[in-house]
N, C-alpha and C positions, 0 to 999 in steps of 0.2 A: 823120582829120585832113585838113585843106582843104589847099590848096600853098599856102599864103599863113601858115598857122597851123605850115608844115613852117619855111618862108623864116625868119617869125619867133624859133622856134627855133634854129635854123643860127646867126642873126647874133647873138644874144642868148649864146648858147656860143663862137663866137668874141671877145665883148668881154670876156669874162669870163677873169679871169687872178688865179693866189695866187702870192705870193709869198712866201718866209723873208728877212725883215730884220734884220740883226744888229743886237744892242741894245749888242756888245760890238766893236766896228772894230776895236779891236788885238788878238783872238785869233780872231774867223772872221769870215770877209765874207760880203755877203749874195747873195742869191741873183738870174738872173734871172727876171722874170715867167714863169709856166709856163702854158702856155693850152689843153693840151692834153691826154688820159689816155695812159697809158703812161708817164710819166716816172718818175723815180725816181729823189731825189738822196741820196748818202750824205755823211753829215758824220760827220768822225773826222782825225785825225792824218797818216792817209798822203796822199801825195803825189798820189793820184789818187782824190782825194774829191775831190765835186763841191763841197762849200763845206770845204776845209781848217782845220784847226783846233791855234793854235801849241801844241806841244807845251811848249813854256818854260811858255807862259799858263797850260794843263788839262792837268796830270800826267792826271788822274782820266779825261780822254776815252781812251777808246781808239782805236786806227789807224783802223777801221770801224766807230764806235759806234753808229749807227741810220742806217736809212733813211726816206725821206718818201718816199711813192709817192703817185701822183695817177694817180685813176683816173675815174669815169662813175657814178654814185647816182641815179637817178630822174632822167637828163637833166642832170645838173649835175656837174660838176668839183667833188671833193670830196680830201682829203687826208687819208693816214693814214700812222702810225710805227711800225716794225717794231724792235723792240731786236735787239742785232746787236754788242752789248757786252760784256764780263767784268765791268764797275763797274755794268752796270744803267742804263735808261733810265726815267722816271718821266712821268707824267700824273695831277696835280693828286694829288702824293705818290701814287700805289699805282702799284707796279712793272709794268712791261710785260712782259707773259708771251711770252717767245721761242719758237715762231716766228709768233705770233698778231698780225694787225695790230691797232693801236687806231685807232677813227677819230677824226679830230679835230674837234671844237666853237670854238665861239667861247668865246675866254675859257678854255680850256686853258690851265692853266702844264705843261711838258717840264722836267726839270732830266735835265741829262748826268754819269752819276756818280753822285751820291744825291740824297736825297731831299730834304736839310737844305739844298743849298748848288749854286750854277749856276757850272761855268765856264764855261758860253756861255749868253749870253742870244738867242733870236729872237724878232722878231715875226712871227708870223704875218698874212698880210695875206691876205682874199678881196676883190676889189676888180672889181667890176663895171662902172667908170668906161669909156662907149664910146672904142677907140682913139683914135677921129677927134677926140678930146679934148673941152671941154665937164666940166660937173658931173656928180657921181655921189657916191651913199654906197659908201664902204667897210668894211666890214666886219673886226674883228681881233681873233685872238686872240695872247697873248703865250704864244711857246715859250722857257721856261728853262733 
């Protein structure tokens, strides 16, 4: 690769950023833009989840029900869900096998709890729009 074809890569990986948007405001909030590999948010009930979630709202989540971890796939920030729950974490209804990650797609549905029924809705957002603002497609899948 040239330094110019390195440069273009470099900036094209910084503008790139996913986010979890809650589709449900009164029982978890959403997340911020994540633009980097290594992160890892967990959403569950306790107090020191990275996206909280009201235990009044989802009996069915548990304290630490899955994690989203973002990591690097062929050059690209990509996003996967780890169940980490006793009620089970789902991906387009088949259960997520603990302790194995799922990757996530576009157009994924997540239900927390089972299969039949969401008490938190997210969206998934992959959103390539450059920081410096200006137009861009975004890309989403919706997590349940």
């Amino acid at each position: 690769t040239t330094p110019a074809s390195r440069a273009r890569l470099g900036a094209s990986m910084a503008e790139q950023a996913l986010r979890l948007i809650s589709l449900t405001p009164d029982t978890c909030d959403s997340s911020e833009p994540i633009r980097e590999a290594g992160v890892v948010l967990t959403i569950g009930r306790h107090f020191h989840c990275s996206l909280q979630v009201s235990s009044a709202r989802a009996p069915v989540v548990s304290s630490r029900h899955c994690q989203v971890e973002f990591s690097l796939l062929r050059n690209r920030l990509v996003a996967s869900v780890v169940d980490t729950s006793k009620n089970g974490t789902f991906v387009n209804g088949a259960q997520v096998k603990s302790p194995a990650p799922r990757l996530l797609s576009i157009g994924d549905t997540i239900s927390l709890g089972t299969s039949k029924g969401a008490a938190v809705q997210l969206l998934f957002v992959m959103d390539a729009t450059p920081t410096t603002g200006g137009g861009g497609d975004a890309c989403e899948a919706v997590i349940r």
